[in-house]
C-alpha positions in Angstrom: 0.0 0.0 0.0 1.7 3.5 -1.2 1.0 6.5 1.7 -1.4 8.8 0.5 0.1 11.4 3.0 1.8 14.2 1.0 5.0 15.8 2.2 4.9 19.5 3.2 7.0 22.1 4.7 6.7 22.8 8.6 7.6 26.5 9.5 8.0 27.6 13.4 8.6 31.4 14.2 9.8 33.0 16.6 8.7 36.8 17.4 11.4 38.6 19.9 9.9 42.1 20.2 10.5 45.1 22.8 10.1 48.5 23.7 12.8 50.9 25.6 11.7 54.3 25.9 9.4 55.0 23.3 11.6 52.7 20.7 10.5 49.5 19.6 12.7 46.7 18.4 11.4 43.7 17.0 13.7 40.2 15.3 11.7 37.5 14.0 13.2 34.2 13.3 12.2 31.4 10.9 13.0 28.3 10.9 11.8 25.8 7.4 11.8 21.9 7.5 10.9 20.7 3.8 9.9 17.0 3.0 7.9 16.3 6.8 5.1 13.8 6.5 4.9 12.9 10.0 3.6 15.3 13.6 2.9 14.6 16.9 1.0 17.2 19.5 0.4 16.2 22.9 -0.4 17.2 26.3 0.5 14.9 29.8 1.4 15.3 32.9 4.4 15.1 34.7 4.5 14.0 38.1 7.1 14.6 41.2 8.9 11.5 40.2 10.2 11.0 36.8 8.2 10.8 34.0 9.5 9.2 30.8 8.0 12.3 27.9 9.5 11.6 24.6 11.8 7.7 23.4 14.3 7.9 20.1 14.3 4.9 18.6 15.5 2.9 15.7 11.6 3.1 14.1 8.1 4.7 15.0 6.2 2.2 17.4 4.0 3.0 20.8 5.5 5.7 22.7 8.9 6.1 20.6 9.7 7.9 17.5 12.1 7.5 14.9 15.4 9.2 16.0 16.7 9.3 12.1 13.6 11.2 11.1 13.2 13.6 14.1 13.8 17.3 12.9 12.2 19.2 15.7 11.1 19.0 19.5 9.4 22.0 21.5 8.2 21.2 24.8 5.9 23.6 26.7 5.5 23.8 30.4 1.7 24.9 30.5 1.7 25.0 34.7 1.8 28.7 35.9 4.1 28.2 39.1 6.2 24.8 38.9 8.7 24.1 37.2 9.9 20.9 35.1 13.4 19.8 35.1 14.0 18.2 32.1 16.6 15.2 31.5 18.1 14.5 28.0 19.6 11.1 28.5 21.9 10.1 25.5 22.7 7.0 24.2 26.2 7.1 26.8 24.1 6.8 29.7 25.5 10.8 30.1 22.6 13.0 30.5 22.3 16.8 30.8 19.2 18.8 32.4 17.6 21.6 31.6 14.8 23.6 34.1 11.5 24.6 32.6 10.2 27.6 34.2 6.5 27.9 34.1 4.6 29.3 30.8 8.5 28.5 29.2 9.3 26.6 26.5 12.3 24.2 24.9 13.3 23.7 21.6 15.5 21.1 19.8 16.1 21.1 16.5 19.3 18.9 16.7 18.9 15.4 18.4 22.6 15.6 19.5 24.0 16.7 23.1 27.7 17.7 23.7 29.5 14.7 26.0 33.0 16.2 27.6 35.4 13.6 28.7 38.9 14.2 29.9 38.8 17.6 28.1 37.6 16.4 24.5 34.0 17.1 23.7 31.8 14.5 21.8 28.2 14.5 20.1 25.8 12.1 20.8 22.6 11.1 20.2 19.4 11.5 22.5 18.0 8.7 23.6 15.1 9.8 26.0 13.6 13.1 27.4 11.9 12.7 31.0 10.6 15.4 33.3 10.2 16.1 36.6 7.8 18.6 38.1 9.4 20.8 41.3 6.4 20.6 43.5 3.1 19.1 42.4 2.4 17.5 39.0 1.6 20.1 36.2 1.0 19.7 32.2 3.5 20.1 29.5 2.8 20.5 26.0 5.1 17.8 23.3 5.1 19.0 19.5 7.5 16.4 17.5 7.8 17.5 13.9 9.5 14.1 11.7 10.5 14.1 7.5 
């Protein structure tokens, strides 16, 4: 059976914008990924204890998506006072964190972290995102964009 899903281009846009005494400055930043047939948009909670959020794997299947075809991650905290730590664990078993505020978001649009080791610095892949809510479990927002 041939897909009858056509390939399109996914554009995300970022609007930076501020004014200092009377004068208004403004930057707006696109980013283009041609060629994506596949998107994933949901909403969960994370809890005080980790919570697995987003699998890379080898192929799409229940819960994972295909690392080779991932072009872009945003995840959202939507809670309005906790915060999410978020851990990137790559495929070394090395992880790195990074806190969520609330009402902030996260972009990847590389599936690569940096790994330093006796002073020489390495990228690897991302094997799993989890989160971890600060003080009570609050919602956070998972946009996957794959070609």
């Amino acid at each position: 059976m041939a897909t009858t899903v056509s390939k399109t281009t996914f554009t995300s846009k970022i609007v930076e914008s501020i004014t200092i005494n009377g004068q208004q400055q403004q930057v707006c930043t696109s980013l283009s990924i041609p060629n994506v047939t596949d998107y994933s948009h949901r909403i969960m909670s994370v809890a005080t204890s980790a919570t697995t959020l987003l699998t890379l794997s080898t192929a799409d299947a229940g819960g994972a998506v295909d690392k080779a075809r991932l072009q872009y991650v945003r995840l959202t905290n939507l809670d309005d006072t906790n915060n999410i730590q978020l851990t990137f664990a790559l495929t070394s078993n090395h992880t790195y964190e990074v806190v969520l505020g609330p009402k902030k978001s996260h972009m990847l649009t590389h599936k690569q972290g940096d790994v330093t080791t006796g002073g020489v610095v390495t990228l690897e892949d991302i094997a799993s995102i989890k989160g971890l809510s600060s003080t009570a479990a609050c919602d956070i927002e998972i946009f996957t964009v794959s070609t």
